[in-house]
C-alpha positions as CSV (number, residue, x, y, z in Angstrom):
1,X,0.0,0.0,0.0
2,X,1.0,3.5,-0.6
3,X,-0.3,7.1,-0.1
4,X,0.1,9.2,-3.1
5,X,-1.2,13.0,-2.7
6,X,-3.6,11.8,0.4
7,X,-4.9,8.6,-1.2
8,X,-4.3,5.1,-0.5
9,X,-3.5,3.0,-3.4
10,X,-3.3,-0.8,-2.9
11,X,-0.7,-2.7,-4.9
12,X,-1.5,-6.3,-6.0
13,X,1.2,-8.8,-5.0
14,X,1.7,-12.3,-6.5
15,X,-1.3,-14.7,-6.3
16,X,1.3,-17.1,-4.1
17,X,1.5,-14.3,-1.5
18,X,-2.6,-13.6,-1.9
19,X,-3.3,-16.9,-1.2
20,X,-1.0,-17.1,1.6
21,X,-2.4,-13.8,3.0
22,X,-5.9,-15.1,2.2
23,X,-4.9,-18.1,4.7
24,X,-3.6,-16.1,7.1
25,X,-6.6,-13.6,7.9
26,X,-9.1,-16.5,8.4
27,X,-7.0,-17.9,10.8
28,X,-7.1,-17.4,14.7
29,X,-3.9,-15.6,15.0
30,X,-5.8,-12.6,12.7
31,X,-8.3,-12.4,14.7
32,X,-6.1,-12.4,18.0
33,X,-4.4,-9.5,16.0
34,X,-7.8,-7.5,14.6
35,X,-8.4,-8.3,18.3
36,X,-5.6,-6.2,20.0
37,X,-5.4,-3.5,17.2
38,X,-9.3,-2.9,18.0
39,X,-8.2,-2.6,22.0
40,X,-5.2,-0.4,21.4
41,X,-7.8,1.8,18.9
42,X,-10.0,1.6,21.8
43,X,-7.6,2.6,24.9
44,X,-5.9,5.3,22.2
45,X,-9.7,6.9,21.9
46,X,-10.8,6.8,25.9
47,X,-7.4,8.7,26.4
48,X,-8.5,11.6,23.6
49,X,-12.3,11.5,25.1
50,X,-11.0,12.1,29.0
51,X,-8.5,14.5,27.9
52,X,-10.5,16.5,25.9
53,X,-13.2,16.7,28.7
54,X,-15.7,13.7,28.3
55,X,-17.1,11.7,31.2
56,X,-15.7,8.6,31.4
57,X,-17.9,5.8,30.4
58,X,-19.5,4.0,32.7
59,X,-20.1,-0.2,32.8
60,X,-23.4,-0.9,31.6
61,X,-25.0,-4.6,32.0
62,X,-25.5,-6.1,28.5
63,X,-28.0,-8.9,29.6
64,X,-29.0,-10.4,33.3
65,X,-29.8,-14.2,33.9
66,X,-32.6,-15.3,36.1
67,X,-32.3,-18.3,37.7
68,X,-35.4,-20.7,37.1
69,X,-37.0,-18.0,35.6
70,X,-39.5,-17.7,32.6
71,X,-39.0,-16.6,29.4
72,X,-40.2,-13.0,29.1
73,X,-43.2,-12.6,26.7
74,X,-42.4,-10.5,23.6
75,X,-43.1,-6.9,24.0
76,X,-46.0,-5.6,21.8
């Protein structure tokens, strides 16, 4: 990849290395690194929102279990 006057161009390597690049993003250690790129992205962004003067966010419960309870009736 190169930037040329503030665009990205993409560069087309040999179909050996493709494939081999191909193989390597749908494997787990892609993901692991997609994974820590997306957390260093993330702790890079909280430092810029707290230093720029926004509230830190606060922990928020995605879902609750309820033992031996019933499923809840779709709203309407």
């Amino acid at each position: 990849m190169h930037i040329y006057r503030n665009c990205v161009v993409k560069i087309m390597m040999s179909n050996e290395f493709e494939k081999a690049l191909d193989a390597f993003l749908e494997g787990a250690e892609a993901d692991e690194a997609h994974q820590a790129l997306y957390d260093i992205i993330r702790v890079a962004f909280l430092a810029g929102w707290r230093s720029a003067g926004g509230d830190p966010p606060q922990e928020q419960k995605l879902f609750e279990l309820i033992p031996g309870g019933k499923p809840l009736e779709p709203s309407k």
